[in-house]
Z-matrix of the N, CA and C atoms (Angstrom, degrees):
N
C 1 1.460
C 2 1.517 1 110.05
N 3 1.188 2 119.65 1 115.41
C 4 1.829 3 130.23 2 164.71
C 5 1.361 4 101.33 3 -32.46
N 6 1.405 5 123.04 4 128.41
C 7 1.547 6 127.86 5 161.79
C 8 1.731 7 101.44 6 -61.30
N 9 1.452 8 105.78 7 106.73
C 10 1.551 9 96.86 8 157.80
C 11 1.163 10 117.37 9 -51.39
N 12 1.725 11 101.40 10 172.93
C 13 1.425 12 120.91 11 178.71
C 14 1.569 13 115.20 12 -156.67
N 15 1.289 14 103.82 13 113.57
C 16 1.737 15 130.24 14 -136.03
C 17 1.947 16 81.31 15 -115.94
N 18 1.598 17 97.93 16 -179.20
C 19 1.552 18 112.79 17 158.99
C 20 1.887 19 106.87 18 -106.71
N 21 1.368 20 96.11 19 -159.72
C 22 1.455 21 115.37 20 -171.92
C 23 1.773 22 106.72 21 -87.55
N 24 0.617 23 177.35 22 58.44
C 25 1.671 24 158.28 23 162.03
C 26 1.982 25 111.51 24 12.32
N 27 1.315 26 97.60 25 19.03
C 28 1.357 27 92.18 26 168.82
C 29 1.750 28 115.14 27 173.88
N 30 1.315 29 118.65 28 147.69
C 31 1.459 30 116.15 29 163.37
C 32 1.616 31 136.62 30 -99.39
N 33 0.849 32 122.93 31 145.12
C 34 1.416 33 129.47 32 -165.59
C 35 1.407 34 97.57 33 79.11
N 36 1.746 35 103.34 34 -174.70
C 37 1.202 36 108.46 35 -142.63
C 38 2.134 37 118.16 36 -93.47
N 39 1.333 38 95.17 37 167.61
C 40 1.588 39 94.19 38 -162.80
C 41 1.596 40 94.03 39 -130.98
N 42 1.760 41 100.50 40 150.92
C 43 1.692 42 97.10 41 153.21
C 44 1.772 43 101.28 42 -86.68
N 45 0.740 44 127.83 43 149.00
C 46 1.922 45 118.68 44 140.92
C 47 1.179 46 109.29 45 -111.47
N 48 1.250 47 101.11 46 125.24
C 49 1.160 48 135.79 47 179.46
C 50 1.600 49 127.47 48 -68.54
N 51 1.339 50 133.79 49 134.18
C 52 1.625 51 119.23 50 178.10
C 53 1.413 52 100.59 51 -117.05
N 54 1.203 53 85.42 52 65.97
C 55 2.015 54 103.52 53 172.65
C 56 1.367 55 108.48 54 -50.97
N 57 1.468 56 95.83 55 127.32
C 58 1.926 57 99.99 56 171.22
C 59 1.832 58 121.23 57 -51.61
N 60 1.136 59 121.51 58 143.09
C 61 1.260 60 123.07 59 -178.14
C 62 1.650 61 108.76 60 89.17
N 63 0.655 62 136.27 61 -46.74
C 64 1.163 63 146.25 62 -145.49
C 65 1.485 64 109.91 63 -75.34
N 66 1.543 65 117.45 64 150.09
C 67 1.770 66 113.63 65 -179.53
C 68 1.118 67 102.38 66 -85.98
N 69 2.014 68 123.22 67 156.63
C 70 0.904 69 135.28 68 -153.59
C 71 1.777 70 92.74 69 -73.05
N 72 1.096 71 134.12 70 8.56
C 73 1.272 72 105.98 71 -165.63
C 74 1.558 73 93.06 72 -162.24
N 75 1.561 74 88.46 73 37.87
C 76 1.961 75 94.28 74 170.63
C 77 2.080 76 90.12 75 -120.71
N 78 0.939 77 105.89 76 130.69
C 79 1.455 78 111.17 77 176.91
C 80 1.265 79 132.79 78 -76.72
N 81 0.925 80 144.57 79 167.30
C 82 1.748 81 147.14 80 157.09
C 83 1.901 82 95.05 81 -145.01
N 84 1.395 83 95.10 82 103.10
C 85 1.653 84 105.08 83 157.89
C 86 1.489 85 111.22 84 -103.97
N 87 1.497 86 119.81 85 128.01
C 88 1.451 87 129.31 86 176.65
C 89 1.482 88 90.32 87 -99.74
N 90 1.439 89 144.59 88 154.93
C 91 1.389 90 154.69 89 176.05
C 92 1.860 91 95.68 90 -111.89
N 93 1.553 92 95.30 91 122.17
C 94 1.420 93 105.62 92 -167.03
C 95 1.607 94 94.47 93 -113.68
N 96 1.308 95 111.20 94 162.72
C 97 1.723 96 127.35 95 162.39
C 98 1.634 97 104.77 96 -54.97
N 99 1.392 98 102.18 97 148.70
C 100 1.707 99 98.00 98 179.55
C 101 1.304 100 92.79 99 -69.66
N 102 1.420 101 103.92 100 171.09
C 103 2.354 102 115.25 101 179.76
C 104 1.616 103 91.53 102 134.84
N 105 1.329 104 105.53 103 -178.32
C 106 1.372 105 149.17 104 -149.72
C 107 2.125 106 93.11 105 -97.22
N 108 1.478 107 106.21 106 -28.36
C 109 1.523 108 100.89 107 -155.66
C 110 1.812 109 94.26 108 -143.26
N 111 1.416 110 100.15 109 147.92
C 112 1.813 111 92.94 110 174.47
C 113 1.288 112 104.54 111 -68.60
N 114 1.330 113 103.44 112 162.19
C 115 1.291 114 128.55 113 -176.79
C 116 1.324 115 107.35 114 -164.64
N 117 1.753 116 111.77 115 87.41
C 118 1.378 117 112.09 116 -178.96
C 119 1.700 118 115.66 117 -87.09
N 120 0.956 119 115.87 118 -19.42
C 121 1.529 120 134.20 119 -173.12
C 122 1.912 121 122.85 120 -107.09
N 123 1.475 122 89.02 121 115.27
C 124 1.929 123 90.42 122 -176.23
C 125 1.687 124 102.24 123 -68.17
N 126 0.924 125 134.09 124 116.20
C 127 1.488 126 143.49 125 169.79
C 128 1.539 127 104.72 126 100.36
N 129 1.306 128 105.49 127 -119.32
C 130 1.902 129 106.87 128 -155.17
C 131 1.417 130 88.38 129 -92.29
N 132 1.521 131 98.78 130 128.57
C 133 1.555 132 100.39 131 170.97
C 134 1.759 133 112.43 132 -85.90
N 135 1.359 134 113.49 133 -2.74
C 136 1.289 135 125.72 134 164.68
C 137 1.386 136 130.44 135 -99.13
N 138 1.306 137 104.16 136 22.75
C 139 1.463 138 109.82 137 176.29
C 140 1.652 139 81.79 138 -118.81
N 141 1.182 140 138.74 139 -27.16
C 142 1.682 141 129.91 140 176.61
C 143 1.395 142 103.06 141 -94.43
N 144 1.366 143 121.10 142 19.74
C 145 1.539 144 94.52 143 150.56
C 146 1.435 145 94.94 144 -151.02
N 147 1.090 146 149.27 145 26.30
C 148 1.274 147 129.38 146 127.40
C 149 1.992 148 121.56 147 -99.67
N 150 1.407 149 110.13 148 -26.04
C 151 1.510 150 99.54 149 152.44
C 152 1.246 151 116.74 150 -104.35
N 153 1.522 152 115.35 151 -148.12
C 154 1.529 153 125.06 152 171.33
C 155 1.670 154 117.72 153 -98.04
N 156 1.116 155 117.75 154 146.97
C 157 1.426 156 129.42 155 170.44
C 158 1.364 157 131.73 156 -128.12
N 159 1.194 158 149.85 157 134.71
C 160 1.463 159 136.22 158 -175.36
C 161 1.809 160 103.57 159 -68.56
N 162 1.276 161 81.23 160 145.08
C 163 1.726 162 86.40 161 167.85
C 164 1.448 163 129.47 162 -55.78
N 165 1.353 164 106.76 163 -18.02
C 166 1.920 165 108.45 164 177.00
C 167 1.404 166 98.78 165 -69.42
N 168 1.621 167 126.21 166 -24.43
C 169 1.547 168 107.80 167 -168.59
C 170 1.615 169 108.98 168 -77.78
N 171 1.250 170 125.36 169 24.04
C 172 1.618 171 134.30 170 -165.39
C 173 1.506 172 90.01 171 -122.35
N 174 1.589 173 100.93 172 130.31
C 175 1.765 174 109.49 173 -176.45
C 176 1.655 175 105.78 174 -68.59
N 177 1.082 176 124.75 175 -44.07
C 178 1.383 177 154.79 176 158.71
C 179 1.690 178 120.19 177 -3.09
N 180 1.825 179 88.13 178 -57.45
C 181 1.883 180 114.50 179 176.47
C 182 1.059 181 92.84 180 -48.84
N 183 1.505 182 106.91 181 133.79
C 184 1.307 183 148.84 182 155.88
C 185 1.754 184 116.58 183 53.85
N 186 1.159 185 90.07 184 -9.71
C 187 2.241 186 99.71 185 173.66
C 188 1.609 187 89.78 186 -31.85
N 189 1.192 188 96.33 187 150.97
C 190 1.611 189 128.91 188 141.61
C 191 1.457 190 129.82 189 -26.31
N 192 1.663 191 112.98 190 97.44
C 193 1.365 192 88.77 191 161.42
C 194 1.738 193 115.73 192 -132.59
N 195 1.661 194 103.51 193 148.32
C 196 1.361 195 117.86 194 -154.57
C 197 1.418 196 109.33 195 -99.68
N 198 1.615 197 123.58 196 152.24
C 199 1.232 198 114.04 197 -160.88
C 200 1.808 199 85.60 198 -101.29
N 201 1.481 200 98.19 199 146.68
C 202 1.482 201 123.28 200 -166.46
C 203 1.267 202 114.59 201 -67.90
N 204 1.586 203 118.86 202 -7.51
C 205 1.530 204 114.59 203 -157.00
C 206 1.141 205 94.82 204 176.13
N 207 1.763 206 128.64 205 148.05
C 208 1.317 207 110.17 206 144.35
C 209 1.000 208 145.48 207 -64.17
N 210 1.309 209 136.21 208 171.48
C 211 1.480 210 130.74 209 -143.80
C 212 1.345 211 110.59 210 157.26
N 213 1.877 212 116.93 211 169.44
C 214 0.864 213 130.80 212 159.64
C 215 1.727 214 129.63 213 -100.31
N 216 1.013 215 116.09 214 139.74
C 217 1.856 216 107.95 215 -176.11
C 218 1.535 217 109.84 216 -70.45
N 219 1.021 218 108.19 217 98.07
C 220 1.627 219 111.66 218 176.18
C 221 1.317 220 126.66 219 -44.15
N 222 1.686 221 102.88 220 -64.36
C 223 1.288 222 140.99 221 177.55
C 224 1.137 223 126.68 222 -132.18
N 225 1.400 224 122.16 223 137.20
C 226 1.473 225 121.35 224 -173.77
C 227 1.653 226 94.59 225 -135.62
N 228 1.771 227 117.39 226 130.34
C 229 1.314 228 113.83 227 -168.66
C 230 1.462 229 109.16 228 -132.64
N 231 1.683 230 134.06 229 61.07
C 232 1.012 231 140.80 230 -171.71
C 233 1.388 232 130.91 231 -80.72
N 234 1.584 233 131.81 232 -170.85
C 235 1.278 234 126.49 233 168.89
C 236 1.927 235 106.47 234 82.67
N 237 1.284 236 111.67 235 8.10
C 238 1.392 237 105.44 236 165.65
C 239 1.111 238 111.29 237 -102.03
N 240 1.737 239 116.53 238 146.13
C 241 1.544 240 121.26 239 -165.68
C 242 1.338 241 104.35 240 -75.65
N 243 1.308 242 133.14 241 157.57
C 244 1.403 243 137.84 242 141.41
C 245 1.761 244 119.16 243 -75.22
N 246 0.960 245 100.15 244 138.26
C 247 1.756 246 124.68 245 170.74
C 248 1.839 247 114.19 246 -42.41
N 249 1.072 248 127.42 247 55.22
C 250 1.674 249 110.69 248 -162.40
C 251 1.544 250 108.34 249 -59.89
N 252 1.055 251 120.73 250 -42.75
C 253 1.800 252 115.41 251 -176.67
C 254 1.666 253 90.02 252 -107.62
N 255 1.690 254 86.01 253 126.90
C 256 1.359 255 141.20 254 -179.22
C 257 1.664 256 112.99 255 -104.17
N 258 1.452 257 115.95 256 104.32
C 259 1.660 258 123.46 257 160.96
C 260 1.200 259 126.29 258 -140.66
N 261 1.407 260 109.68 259 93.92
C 262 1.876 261 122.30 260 -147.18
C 263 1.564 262 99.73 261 -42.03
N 264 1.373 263 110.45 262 -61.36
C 265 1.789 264 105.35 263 -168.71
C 266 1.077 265 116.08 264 -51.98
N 267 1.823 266 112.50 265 -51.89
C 268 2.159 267 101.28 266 -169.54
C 269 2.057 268 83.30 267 -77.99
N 270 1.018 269 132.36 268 -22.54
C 271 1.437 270 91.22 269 -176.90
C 272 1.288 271 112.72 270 -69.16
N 273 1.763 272 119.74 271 -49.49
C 274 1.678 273 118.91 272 165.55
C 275 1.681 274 118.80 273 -10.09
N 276 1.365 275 87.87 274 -53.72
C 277 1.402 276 87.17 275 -172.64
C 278 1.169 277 121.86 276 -102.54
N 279 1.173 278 130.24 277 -0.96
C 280 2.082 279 133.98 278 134.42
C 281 1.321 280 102.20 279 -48.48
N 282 1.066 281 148.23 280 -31.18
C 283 1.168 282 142.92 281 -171.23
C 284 1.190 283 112.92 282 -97.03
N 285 1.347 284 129.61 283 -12.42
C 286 1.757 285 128.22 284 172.48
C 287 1.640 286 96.27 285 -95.07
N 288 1.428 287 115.10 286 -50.50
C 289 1.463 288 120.24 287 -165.26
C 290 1.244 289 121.58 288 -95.36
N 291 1.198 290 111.08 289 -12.17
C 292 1.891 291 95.80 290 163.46
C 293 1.567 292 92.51 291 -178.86
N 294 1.794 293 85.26 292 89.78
C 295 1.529 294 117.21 293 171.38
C 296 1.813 295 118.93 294 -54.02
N 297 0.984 296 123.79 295 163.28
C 298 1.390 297 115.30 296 170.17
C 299 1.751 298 111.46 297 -62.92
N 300 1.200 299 115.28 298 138.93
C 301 1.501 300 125.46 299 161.84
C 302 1.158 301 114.16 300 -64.47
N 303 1.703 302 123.59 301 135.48
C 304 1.185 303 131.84 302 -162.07
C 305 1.365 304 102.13 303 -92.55
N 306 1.238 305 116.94 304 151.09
C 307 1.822 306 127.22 305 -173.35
C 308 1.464 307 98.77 306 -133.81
N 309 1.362 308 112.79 307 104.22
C 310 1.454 309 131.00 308 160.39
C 311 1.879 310 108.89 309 -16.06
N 312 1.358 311 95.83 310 112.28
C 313 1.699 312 109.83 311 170.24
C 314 1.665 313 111.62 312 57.16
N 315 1.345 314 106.70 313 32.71
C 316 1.725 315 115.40 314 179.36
C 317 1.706 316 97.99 315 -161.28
N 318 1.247 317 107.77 316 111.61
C 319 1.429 318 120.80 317 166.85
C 320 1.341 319 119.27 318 -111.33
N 321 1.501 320 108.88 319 22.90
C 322 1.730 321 96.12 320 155.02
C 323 1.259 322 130.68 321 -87.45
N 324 1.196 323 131.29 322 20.80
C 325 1.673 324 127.91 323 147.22
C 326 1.380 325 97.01 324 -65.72
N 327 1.417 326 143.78 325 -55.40
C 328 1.189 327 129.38 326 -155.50
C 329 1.733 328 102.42 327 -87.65
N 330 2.145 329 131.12 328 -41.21
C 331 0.786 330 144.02 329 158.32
C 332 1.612 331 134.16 330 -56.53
N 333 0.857 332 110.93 331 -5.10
C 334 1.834 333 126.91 332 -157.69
C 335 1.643 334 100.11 333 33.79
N 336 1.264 335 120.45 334 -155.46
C 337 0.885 336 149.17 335 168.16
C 338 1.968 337 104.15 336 -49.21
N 339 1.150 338 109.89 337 122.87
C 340 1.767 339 113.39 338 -162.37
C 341 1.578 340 113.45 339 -145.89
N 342 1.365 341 132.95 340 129.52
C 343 1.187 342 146.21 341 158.06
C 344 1.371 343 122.76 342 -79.96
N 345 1.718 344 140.72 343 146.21
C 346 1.094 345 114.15 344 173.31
C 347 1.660 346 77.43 345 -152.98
N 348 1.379 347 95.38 346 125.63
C 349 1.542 348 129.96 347 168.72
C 350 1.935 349 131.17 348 -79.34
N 351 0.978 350 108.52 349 65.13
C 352 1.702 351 102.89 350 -178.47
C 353 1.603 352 130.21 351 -57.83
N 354 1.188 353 98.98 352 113.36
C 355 1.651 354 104.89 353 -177.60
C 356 1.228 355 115.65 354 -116.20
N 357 1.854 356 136.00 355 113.73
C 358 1.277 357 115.88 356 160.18
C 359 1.522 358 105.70 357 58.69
N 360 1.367 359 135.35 358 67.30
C 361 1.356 360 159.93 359 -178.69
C 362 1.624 361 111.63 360 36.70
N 363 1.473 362 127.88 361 -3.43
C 364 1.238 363 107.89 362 128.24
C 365 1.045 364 144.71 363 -131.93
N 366 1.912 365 107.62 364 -135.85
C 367 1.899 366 97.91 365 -149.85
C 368 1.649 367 97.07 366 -125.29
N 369 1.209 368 117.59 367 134.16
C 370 1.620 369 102.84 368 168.15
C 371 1.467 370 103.11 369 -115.71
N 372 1.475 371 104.01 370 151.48
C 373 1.299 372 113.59 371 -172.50
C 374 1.301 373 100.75 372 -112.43
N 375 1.486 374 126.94 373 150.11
C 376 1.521 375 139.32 374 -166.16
C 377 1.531 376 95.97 375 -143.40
N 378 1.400 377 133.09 376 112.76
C 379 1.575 378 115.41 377 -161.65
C 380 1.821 379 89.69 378 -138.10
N 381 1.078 380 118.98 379 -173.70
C 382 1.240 381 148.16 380 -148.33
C 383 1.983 382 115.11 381 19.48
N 384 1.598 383 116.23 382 68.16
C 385 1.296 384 96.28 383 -166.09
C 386 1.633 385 79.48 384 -105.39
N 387 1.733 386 83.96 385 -171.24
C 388 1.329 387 105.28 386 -156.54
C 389 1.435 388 119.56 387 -65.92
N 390 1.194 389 132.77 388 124.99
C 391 1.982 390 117.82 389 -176.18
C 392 1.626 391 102.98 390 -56.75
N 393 1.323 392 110.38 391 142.20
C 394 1.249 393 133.54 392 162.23
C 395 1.995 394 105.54 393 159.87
N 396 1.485 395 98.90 394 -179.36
C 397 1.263 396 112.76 395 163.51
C 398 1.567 397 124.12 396 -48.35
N 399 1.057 398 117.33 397 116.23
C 400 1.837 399 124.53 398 -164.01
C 401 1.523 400 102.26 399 -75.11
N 402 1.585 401 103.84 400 129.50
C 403 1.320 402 92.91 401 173.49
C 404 1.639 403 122.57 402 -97.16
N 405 1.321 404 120.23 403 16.55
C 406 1.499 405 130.38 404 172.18
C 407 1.487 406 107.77 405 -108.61
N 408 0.848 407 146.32 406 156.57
C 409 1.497 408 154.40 407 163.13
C 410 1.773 409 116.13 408 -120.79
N 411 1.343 410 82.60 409 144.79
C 412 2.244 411 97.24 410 -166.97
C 413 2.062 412 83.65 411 -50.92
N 414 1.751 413 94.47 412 154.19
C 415 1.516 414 81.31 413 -177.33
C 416 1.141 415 134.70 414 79.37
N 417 1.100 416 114.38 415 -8.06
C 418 1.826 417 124.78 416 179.97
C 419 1.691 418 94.51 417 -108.03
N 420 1.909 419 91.68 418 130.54
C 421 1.523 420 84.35 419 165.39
C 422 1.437 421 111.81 420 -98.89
N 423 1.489 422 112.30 421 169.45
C 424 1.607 423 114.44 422 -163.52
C 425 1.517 424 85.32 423 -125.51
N 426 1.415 425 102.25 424 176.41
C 427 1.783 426 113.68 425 164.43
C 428 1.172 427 107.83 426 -118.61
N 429 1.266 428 133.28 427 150.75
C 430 1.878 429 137.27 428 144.73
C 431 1.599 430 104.74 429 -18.65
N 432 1.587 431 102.00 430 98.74
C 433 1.891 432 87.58 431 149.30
C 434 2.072 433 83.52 432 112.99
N 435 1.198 434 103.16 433 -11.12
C 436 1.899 435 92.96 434 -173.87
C 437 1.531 436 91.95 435 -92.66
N 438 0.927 437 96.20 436 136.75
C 439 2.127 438 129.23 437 164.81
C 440 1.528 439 104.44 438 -49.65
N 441 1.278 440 104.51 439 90.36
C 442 1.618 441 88.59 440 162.79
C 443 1.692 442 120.69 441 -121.58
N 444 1.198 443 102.56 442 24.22
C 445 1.669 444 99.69 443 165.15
C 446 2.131 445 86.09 444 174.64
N 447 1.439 446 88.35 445 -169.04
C 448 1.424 447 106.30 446 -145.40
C 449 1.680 448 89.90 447 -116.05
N 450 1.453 449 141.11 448 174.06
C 451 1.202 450 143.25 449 151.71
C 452 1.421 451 121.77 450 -76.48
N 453 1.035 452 141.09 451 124.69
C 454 1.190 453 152.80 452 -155.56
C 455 1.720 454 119.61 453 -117.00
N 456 1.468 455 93.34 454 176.91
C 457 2.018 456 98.54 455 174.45
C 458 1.208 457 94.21 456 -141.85
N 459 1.441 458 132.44 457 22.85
C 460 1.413 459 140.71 458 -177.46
C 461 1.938 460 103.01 459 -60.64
N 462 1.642 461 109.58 460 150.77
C 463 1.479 462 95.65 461 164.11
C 464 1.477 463 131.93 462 85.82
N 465 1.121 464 115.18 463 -158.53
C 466 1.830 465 105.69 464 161.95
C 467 1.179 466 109.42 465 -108.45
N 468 1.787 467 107.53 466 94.61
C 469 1.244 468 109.83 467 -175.67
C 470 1.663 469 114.29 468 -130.05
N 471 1.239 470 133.32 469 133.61
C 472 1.364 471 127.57 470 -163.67
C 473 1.986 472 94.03 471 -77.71
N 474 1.424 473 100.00 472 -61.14
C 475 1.632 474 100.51 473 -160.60
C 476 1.836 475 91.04 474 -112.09
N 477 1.189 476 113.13 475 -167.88
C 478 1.303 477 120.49 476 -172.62
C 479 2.075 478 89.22 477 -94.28
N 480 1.289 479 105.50 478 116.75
C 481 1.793 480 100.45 479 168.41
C 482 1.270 481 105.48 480 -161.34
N 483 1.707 482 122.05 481 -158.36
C 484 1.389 483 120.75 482 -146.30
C 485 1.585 484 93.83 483 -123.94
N 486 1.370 485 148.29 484 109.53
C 487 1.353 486 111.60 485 162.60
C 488 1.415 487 123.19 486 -102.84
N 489 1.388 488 143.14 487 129.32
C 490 1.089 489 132.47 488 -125.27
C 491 1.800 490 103.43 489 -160.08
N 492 1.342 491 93.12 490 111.11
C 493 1.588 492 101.49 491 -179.53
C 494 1.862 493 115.98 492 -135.16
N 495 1.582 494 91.98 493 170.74
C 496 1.653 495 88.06 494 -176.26
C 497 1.782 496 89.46 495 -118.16
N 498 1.075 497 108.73 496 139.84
C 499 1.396 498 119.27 497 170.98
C 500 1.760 499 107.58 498 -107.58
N 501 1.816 500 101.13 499 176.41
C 502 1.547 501 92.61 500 155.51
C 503 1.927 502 105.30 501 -126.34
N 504 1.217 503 104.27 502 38.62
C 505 1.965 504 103.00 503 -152.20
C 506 2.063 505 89.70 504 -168.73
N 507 0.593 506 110.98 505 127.04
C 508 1.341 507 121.16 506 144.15
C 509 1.205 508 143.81 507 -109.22
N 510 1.399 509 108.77 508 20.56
C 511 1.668 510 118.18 509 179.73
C 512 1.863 511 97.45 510 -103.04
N 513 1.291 512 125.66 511 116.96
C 514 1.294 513 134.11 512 -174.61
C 515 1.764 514 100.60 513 -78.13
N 516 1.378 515 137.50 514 145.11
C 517 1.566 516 114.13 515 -19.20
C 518 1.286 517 121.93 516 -83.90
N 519 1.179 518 135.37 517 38.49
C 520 1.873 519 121.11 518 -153.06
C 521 1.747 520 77.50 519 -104.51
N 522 1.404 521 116.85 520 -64.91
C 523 1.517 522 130.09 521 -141.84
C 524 2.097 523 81.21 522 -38.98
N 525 1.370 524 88.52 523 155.17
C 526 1.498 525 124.31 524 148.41
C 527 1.006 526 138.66 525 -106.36
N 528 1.596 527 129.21 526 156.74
C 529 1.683 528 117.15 527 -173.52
C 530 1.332 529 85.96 528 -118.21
N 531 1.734 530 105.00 529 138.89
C 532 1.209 531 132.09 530 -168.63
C 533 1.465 532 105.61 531 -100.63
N 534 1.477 533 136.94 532 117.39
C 535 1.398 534 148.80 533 -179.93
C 536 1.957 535 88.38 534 -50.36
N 537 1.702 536 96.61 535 158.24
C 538 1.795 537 88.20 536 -177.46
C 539 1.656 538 88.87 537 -167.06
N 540 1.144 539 133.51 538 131.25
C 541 1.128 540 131.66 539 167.87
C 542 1.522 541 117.67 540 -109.39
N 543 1.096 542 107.45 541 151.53
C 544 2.106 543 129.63 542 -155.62
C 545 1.191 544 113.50 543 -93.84
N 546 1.302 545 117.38 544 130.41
C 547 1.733 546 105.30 545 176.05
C 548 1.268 547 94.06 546 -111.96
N 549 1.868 548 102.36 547 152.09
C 550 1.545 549 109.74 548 157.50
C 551 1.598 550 109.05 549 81.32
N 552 1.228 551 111.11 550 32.28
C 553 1.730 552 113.00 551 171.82
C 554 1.118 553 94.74 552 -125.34
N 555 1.900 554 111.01 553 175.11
C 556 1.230 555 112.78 554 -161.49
C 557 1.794 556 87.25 555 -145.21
N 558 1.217 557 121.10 556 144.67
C 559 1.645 558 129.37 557 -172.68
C 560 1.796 559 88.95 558 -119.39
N 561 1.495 560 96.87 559 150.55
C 562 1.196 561 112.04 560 179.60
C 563 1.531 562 124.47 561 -94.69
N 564 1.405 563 134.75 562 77.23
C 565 1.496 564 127.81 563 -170.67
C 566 1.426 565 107.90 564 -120.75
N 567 0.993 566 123.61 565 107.25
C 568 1.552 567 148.64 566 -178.82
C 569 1.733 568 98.54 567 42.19
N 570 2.048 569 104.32 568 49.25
C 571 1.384 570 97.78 569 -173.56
C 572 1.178 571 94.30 570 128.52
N 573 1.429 572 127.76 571 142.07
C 574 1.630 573 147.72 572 -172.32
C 575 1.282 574 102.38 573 -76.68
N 576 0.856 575 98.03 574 147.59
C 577 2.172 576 105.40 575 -165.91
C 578 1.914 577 92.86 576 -144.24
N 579 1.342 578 82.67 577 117.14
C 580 2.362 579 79.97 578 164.50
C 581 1.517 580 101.93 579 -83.77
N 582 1.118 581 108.66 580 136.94
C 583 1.637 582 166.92 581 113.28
C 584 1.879 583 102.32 582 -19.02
N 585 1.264 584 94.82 583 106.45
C 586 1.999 585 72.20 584 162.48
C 587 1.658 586 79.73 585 -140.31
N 588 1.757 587 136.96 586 131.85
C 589 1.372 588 123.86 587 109.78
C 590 1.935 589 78.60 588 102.41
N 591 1.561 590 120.58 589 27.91
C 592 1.462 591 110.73 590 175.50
C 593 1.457 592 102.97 591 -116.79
N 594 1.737 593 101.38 592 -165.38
C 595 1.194 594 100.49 593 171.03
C 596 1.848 595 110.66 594 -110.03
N 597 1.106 596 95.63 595 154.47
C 598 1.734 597 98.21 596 -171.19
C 599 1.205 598 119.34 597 -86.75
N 600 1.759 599 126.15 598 101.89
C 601 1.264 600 130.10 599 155.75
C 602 1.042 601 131.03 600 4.01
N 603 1.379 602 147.13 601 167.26
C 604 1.362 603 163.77 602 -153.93
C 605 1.356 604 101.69 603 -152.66
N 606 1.072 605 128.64 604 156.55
C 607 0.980 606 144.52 605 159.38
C 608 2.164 607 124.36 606 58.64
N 609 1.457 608 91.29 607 19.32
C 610 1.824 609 116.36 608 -155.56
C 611 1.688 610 101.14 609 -116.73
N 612 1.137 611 112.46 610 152.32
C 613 1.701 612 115.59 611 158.50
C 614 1.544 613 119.44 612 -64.10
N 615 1.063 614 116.91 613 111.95
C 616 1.793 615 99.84 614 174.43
C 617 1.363 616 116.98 615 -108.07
N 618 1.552 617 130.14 616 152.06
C 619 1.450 618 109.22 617 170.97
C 620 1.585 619 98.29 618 -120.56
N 621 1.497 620 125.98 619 127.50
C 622 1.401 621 143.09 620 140.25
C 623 1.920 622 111.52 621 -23.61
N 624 1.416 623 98.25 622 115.39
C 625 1.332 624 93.09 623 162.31
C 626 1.638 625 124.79 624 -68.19
């Protein structure tokens, strides 16, 4: 099978993250301040991780997020709350020591609130957006680049971000995540560099066309 080649789930700029656990080619985008360096947090980034902070102080809250490709809405999985007070360490460690409880055939305690887009036999998943009323519906087709939900703290989520994969199955556990490379982003190395048609770094600044 040809490695597809999809867009970003968002514009302007991102950390990606090389979140523990995670497959090499399942994502975590945090939405950072434009600059040279992330900057997920408006003021002290040490007052949000050794006390508490509301979620509006995260650049992240509620931004835009864009569907990667055209497609159809597979699934739409709403009505899970978001996290409003934010404190990186005790949440870090809610999240090692007493994970969310699993609920038979519903993984938004661990997903929050989640979209999943079918293209050409598969599925991409777009997960932790923001709780509220969905503005795409299962069955609705979308275009590359249209808004179909917001960034979120839905789920098991440390900060408000995007996690974002391509499957070929959406029935949990069989499905697989399918490697997929991005057109039209730009990585940050001593200076914004275009991206055409690769695969997207770990652990790097990226910016969304």
């Amino acid at each position: 099978m040809e490695t597809p080649v999809i867009g970003l789930p968002f514009k302007g700029q991102c950390g990606s993250l090389d979140s523990p656990g995670h497959d090499r080619y399942a994502y975590d985008f945090v939405p950072s301040a434009p600059g040279k360096r992330r900057k997920y947090v408006k003021g002290s980034f040490l007052k949000a991780l050794f006390l508490r902070v509301r979620v509006e102080r995260f650049h992240g809250w509620s931004t835009p997020i864009v569907a990667p490709c055209d497609g159809i809405v597979k699934e739409v999985h709403d009505g899970w709350p978001d996290r409003i007070r934010i404190g990186l360490i005790r949440d870090a460690a809610r999240m090692i020591f007493a994970p969310p409880k699993q609920i038979p055939n519903d993984i938004r305690p661990f997903a929050g609130n989640y979209i999943v887009i079918e293209r050409e036999g598969m599925y991409i998943m777009i997960a932790h957006l923001r709780n509220g009323p969905a503005i795409v519906a299962e069955g609705q087709a979308v275009e590359k680049g249209q808004m179909i939900g917001e960034v979120g703290n839905s789920g098991n989520s440390l900060m408000p971000h995007i996690h974002f994969q391509v499957m070929d199955a959406t029935n949990l556990p069989a499905l697989k995540i399918i490697p997929f490379k991005a057109d039209g982003y730009e990585v940050y190395d001593k200076g914004w560099k275009k991206v055409e048609n690769d695969f997207v770094p770990k652990g790097e600044l990226i910016r969304g066309g």
